[in-house]
C-alpha positions as CSV (number, residue, x, y, z in Angstrom):
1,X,-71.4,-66.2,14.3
2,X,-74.7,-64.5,12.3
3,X,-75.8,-61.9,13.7
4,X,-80.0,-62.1,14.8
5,X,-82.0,-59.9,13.9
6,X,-85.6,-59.5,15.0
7,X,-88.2,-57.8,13.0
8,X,-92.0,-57.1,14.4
9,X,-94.5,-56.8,11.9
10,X,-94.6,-58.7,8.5
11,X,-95.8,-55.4,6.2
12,X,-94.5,-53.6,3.5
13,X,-91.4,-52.2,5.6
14,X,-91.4,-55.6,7.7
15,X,-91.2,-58.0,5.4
16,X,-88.5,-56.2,3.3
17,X,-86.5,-55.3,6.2
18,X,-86.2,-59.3,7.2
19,X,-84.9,-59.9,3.5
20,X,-82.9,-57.7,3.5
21,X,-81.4,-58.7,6.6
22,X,-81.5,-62.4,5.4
23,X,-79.2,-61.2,2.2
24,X,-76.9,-59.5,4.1
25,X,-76.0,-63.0,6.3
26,X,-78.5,-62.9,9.1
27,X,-80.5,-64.8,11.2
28,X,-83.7,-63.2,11.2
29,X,-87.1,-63.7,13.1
30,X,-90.8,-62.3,12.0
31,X,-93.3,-61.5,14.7
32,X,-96.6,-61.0,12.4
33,X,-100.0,-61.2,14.5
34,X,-102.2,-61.4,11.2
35,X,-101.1,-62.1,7.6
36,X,-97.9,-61.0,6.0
37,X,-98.0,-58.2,3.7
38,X,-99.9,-56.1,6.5
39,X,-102.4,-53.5,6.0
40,X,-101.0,-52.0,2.4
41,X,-101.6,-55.5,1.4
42,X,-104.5,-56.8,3.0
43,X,-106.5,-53.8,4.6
44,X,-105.2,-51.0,2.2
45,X,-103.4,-50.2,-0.6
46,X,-103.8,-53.2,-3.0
47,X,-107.6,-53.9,-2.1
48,X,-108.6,-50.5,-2.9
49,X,-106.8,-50.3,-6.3
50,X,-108.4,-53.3,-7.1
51,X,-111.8,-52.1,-6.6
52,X,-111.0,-49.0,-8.3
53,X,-109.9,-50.5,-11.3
54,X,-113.1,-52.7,-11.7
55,X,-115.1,-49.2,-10.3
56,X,-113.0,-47.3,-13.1
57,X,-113.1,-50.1,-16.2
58,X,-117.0,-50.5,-15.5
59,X,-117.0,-46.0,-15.5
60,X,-115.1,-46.3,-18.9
61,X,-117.1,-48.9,-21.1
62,X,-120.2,-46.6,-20.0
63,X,-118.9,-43.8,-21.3
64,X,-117.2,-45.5,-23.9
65,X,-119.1,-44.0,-27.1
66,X,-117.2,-40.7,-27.4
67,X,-114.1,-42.8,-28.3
68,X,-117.0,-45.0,-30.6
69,X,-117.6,-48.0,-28.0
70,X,-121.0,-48.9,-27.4
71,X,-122.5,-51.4,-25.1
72,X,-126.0,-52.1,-23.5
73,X,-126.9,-53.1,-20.5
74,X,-123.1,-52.9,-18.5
75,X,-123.6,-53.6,-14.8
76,X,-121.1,-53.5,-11.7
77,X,-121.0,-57.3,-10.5
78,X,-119.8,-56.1,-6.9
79,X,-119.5,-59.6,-5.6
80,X,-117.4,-60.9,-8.7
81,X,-115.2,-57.5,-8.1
82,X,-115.1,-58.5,-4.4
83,X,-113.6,-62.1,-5.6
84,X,-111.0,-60.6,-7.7
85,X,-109.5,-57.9,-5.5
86,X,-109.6,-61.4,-2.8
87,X,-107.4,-63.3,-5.4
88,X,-105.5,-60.3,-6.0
89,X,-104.8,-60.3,-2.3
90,X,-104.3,-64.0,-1.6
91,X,-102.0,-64.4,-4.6
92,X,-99.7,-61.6,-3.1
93,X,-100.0,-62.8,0.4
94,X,-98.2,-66.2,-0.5
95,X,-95.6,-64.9,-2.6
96,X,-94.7,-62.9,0.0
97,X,-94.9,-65.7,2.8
98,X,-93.2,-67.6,0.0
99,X,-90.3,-64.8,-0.3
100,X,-89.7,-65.2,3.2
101,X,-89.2,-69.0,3.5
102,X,-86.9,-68.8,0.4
103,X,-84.6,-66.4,2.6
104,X,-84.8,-68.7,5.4
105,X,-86.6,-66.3,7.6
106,X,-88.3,-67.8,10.8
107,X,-92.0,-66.8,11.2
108,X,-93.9,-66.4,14.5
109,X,-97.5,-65.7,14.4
110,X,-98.9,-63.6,17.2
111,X,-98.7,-60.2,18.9
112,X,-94.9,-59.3,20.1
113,X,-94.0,-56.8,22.7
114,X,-90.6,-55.9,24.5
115,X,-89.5,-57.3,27.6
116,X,-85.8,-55.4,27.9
117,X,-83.9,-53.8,25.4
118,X,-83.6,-56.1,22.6
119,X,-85.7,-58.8,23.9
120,X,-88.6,-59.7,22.3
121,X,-91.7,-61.7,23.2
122,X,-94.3,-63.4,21.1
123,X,-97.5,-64.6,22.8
124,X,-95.4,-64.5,26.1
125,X,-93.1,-66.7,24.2
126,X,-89.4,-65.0,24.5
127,X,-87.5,-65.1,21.2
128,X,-84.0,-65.9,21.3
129,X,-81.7,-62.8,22.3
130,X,-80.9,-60.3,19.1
131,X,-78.7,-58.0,18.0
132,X,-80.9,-55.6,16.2
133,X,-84.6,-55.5,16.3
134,X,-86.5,-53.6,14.0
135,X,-90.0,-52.5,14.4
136,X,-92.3,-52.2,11.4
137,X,-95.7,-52.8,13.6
138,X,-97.5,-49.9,10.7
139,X,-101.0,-47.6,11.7
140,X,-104.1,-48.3,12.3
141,X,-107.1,-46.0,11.1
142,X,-107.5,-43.1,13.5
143,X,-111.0,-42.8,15.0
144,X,-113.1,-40.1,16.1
145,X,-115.5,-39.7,18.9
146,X,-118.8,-38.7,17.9
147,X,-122.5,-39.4,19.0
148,X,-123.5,-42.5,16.4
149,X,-119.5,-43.5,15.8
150,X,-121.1,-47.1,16.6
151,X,-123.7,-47.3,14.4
152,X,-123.6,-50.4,11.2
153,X,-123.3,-47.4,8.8
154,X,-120.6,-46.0,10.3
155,X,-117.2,-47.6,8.8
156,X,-113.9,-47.2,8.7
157,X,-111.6,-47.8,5.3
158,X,-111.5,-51.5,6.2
159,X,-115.2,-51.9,6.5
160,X,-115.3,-50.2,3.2
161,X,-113.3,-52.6,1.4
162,X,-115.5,-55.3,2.8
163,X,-118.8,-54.6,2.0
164,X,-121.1,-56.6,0.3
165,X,-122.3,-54.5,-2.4
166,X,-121.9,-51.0,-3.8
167,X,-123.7,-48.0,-2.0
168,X,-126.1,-45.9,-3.5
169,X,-124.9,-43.1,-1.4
170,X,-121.8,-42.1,0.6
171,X,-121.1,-39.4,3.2
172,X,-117.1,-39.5,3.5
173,X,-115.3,-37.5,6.1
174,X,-111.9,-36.2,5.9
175,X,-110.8,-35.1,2.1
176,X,-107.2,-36.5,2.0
177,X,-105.6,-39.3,-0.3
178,X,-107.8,-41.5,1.3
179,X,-111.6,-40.2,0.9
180,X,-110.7,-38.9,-2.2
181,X,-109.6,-42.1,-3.8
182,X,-112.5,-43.8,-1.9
183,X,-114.8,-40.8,-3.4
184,X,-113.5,-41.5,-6.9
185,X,-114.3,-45.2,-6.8
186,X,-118.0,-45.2,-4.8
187,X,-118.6,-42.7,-8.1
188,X,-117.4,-44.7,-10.6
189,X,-119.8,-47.0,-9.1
190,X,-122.5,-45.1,-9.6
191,X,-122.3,-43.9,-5.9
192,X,-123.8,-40.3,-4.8
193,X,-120.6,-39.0,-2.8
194,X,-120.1,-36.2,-0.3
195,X,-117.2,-35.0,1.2
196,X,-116.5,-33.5,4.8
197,X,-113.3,-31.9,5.0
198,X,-112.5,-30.1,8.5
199,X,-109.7,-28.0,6.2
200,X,-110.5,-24.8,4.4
201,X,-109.0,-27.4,1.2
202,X,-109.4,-31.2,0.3
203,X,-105.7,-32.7,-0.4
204,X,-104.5,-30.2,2.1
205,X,-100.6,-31.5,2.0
206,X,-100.5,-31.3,-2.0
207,X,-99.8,-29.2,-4.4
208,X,-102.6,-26.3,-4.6
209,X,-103.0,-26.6,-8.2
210,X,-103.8,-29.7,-8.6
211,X,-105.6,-30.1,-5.2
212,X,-108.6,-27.6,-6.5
213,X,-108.4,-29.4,-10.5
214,X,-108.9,-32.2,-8.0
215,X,-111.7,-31.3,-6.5
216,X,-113.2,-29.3,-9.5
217,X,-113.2,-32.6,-11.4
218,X,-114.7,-34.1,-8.5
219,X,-117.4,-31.4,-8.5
220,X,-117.3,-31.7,-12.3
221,X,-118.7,-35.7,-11.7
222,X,-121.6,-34.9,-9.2
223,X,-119.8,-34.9,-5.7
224,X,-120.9,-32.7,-3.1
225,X,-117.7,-31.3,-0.9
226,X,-118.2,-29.4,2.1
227,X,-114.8,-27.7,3.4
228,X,-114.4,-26.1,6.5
229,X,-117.3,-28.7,8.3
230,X,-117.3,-31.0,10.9
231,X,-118.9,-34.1,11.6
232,X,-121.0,-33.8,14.4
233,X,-123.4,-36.5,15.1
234,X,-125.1,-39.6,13.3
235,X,-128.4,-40.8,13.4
236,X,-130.7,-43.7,12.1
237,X,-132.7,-41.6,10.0
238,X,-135.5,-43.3,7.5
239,X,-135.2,-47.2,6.6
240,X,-132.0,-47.6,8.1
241,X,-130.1,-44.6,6.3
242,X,-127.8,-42.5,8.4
243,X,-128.3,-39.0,9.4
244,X,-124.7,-37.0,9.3
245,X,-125.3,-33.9,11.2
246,X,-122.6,-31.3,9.8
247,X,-121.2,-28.3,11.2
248,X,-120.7,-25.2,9.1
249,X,-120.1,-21.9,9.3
250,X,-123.3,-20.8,8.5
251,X,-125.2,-23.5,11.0
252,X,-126.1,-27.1,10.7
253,X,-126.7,-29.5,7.7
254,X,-128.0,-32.4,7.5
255,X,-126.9,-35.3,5.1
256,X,-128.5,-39.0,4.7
257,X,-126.9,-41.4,3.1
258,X,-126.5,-45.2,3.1
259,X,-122.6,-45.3,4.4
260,X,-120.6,-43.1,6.3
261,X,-117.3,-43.2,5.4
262,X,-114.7,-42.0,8.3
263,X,-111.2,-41.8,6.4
264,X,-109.8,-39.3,8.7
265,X,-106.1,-40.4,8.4
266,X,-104.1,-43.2,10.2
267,X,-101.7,-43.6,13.6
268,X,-99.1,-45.4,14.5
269,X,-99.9,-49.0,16.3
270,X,-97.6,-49.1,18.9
271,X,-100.2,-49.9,21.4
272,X,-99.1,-53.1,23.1
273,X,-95.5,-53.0,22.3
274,X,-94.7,-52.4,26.0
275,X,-91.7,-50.1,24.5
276,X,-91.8,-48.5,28.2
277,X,-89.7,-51.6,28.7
278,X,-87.1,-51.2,26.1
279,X,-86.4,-47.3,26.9
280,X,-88.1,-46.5,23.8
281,X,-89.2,-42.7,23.2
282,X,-91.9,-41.8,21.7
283,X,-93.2,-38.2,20.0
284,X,-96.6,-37.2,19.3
285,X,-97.9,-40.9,18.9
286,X,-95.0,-42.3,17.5
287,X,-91.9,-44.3,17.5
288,X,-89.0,-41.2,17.6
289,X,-86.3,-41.9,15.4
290,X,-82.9,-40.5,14.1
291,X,-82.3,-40.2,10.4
292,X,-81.4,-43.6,9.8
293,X,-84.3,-44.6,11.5
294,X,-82.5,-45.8,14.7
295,X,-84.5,-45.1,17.8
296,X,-82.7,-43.8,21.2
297,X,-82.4,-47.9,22.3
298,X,-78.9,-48.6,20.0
299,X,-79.5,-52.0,17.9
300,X,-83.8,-51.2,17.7
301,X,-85.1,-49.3,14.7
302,X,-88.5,-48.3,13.9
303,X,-89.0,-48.1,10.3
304,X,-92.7,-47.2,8.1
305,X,-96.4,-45.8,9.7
306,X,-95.2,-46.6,12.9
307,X,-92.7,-43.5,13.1
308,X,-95.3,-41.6,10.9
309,X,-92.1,-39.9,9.5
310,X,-94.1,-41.2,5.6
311,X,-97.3,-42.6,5.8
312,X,-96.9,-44.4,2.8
313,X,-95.4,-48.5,1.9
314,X,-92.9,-47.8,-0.3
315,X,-91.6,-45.3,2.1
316,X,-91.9,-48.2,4.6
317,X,-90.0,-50.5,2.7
318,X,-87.3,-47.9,1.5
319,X,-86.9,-47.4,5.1
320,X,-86.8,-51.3,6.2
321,X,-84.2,-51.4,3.8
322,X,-81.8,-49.1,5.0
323,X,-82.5,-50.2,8.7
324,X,-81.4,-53.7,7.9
325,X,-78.5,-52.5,6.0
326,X,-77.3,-50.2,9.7
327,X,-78.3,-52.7,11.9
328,X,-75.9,-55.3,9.5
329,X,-73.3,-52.5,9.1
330,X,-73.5,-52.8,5.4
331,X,-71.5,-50.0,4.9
332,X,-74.8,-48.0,3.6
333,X,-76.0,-46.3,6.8
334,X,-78.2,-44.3,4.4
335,X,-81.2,-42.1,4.6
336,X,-83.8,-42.7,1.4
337,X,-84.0,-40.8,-1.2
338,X,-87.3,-38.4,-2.4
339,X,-90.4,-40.0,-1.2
340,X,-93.7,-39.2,-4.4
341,X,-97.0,-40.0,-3.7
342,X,-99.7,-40.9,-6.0
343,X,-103.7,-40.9,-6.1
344,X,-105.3,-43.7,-7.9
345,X,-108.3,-41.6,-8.8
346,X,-109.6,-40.8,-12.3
347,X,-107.5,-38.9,-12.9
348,X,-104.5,-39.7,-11.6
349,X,-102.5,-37.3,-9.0
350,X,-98.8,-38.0,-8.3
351,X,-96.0,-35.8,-7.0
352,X,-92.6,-35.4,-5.3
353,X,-90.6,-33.0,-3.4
354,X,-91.5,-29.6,-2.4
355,X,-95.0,-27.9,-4.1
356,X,-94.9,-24.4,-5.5
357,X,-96.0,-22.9,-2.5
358,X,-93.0,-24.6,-0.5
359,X,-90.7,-23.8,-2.7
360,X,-91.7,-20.1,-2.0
361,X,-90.1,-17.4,-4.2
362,X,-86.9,-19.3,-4.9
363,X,-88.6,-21.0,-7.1
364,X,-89.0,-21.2,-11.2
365,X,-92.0,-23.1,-12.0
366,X,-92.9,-25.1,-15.4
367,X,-96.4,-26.1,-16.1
368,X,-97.4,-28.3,-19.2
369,X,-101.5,-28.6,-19.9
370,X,-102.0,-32.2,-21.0
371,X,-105.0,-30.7,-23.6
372,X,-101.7,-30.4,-25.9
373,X,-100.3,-34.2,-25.4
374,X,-101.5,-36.3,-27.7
375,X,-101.6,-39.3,-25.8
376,X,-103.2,-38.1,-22.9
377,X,-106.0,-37.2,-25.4
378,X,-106.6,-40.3,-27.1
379,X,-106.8,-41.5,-23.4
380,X,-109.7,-38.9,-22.6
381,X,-108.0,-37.3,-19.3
382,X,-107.0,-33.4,-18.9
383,X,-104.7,-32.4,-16.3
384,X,-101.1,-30.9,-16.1
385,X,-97.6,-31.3,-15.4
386,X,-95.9,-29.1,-13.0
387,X,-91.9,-28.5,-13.1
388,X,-90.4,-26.7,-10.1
389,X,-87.1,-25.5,-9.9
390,X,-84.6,-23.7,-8.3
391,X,-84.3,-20.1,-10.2
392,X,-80.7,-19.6,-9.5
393,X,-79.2,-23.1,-10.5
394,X,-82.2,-24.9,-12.4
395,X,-81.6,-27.8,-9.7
396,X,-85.1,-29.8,-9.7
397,X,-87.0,-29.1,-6.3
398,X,-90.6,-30.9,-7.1
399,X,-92.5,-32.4,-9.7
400,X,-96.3,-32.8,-9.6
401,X,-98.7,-34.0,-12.1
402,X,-102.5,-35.2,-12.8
403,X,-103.8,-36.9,-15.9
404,X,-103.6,-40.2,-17.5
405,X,-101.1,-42.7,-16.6
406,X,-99.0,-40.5,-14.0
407,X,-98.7,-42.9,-11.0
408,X,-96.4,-44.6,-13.8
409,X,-94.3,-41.5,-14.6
410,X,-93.9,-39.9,-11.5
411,X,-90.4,-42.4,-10.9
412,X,-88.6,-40.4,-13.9
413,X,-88.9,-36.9,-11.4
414,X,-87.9,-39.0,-8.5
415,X,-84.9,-40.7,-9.6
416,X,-84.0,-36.7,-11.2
417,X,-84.2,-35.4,-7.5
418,X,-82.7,-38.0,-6.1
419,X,-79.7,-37.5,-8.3
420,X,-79.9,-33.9,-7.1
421,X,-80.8,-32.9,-11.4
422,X,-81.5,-30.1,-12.9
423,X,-83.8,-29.1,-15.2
424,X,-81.8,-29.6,-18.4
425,X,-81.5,-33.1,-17.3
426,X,-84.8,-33.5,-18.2
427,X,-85.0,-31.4,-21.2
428,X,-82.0,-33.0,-22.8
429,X,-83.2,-36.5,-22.6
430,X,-85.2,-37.9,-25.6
431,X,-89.3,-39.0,-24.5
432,X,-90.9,-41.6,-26.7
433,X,-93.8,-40.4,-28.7
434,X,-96.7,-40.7,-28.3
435,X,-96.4,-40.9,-24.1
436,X,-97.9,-38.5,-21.5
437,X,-94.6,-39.3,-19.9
438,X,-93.6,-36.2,-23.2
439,X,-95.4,-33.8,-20.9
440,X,-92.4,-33.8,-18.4
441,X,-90.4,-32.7,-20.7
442,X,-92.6,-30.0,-21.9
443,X,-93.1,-28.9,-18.4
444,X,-89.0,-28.6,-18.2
445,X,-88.7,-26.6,-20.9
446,X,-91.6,-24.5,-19.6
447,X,-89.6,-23.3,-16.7
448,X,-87.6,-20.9,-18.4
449,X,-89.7,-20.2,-21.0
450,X,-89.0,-22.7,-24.2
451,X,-91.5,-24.9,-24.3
452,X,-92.0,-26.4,-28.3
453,X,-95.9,-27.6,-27.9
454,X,-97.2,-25.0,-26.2
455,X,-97.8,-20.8,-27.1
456,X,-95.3,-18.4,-25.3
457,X,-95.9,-16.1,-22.7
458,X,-98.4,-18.3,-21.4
459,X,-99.3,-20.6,-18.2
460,X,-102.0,-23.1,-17.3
């Protein structure tokens, strides 16, 4: 007899979690109150690459005569970007409602909650009885409570991906991966941007150097960012412009601009869920889980945002992968590997595993400056690679970079990690030329000292 399984939400760990399931032999059912694919697809991640490409691209054939492109009169058609990131989105929606019939996957539509352990309902509908349930219900964007929060200027990062044209100005508070990718493309389009970070630091969870390149490059492209301030109030101010009142350690500032921007950070959405009924703990806002992402209720796992254990989709589906495989008792009652991050900002910032300051004084760092790569020049973008290892057994602890094209490479440092490699695992495998991907390489050989395209004795 199949075993049911019962998955709510239809994201990036929901989705993947039910096909998994499917392959493994199950009879699996998808609770999904909006569209498949969930925020990272609809809301989030996908959206706002799209419109930073087109932001980006339109950036690039401006500037385009230092590498001998000229053109006149280039414009930002925000509507036609608006249609393309939409057929982006609607094109990826129904393969992935299309992936799910294909595995024979039952979908509801509607809001689920618990009504025991195990026992699920949809729209007051109860869904047969399962074996394993697996909740992948994701975040919403966390809010804060401020005089003017509900005024039209004030948006969250869905509002901002729906707006109707291109701001001339944008006051953005909170300076993580968020704002600062939304900072990166409201400049590329031409945008006046400022920053409000509560933090003495924007980026505050990455690695230090390449947080303050970050923010010098920011600076660099005519962004104002104000650390250590707080939001305190908005107003209208003249022809419908809003008036950010900001607190700083020397007093108050004012700041009008068209938009305000509040990117703040996400929480889980487990409102609704009735988990009270299941037994179901929760921990600071979120779904409590073990390390194979099995909550105290045996059979009912909690896997991406909504255990805030990685905030990100592919950690989401990595983790609706290996809670299918426990719930079927695959055999692979695993944990996930190395989780990188990336920032789809011009530059690009990637990373995994533990930053220099982490790794503390264990650690032997390796830092390569891109001015010396040769592809990462033709490209026009500086930046670095950063090596970090471990000083007694060269064992790889974290890899971070910035520049052209990283996003791409960070997947060489994480499958290095996750193999638990060492430095001369790097160093002794062959890079194509010309890459940035070379750069990693050069960084592993900086870390004791032997790197070929760079002086010695020297760091940047």
């Amino acid at each position: 007899m199949k075993k049911r399984v019962i998955v709510i939400g239809g994201g990036p760990g929901g989705y993947v979690a039910a096909i998994r399931a499917a392959q493994l032999g199950a009879e699996v059912h998808v609770a999904e109150s909006g569209r498949v694919g969930g925020t990272c697809l609809n809301e989030g991640c996908i959206p706002t690459k799209s419109l930073l490409r087109s932001a980006s691209f339109y950036r690039q054939v401006k500037e385009g005569a230092v590498a001998g492109v000229r053109a006149e009169g280039v414009t930002l058609d925000w509507a036609a970007a608006q249609a393309h990131k939409a057929a982006v989105v609607e094109g990826l929606v129904n393969g992935v409602g299309g992936l799910l019939a294909a595995n024979g996957v039952t979908l509801h539509r509607g809001r689920a909650a618990f009504t025991g352990p195990r026992a699920v309902a949809v729209e007051g509908r109860a869904l047969p009885p399962a074996d394993a349930v697996i909740i992948a219900s994701g975040s919403v964007p966390a809010r804060l409570g401020f005089p003017g929060a509900d005024l039209p200027q004030v948006v969250d990062s869905t509002g901002a991906l729906a707006l109707a044209k291109a701001p001339e100005s944008v006051c953005i508070v909170g300076g993580g991966v968020i704002g600062v990718e939304f900072a990166s493309m409201f400049m590329a389009a031409g945008a006046r941007v400022s920053i409000v970070e509560m933090l003495p630091d924007i980026l505050p969870t990455a690695d230090r150097q390449a947080a303050e390149t970050m923010r010098g490059l920011l600076e660099r492209d005519g962004a104002e960012i104000l650390t250590g301030a707080r939001l305190s109030s908005v107003k209208e101010g003249r022809a419908g412009v809003a008036a950010s009142e900001i607190a700083l350690a020397g007093g108050l500032r004012r700041l009008e601009s068209e938009l305000v921007l509040i990117a703040v950070g996400r929480k889980a959405n487990i409102e609704g869920l009735c988990l009270d009924r299941a037994g179901i703990r929760t921990d600071r806002g979120a779904i409590a889980v073990d390390e194979g992402f099995e909550t105290n209720v045996k059979g009912v796992f909690a896997v991406g945002d909504c255990n805030a254990r990685h905030m990100l989709a592919h950690a989401a589906s990595a983790q609706g992968e290996a809670a299918a495989e426990r719930a079927m008792g695959a055999g692979r009652a695993r944990g996930i590997g190395p989780i990188p991050y990336c920032l789809y900002t011009s530059p690009e910032m990637a990373g995994v595993g533990l930053t220099e300051e982490q790794a503390g004084g264990r650690a032997a760092v390796g830092v390569f400056d891109l001015g010396a790569n040769g592809r990462a020049m033709i490209d026009g973008g500086g930046g670095f690679v950063k090596v970090i290892a471990d000083r007694e057994s060269g064992e790889l602890l974290g890899v971070h970079m910035l520049g052209p094209h990283v996003t791409e490479m960070v997947a060489e440092a994480a499958v290095a990690m996750g193999m638990e490699g060492l430095v001369e695992d790097i160093t002794g495998t062959v890079h194509a030329h010309p890459t940035v991907s070379e750069a990693v390489r050069e960084a592993a050989l900086s870390v004791f000292g032997d790197a070929i395209h760079w002086p010695p004795g020297t760091r940047r």
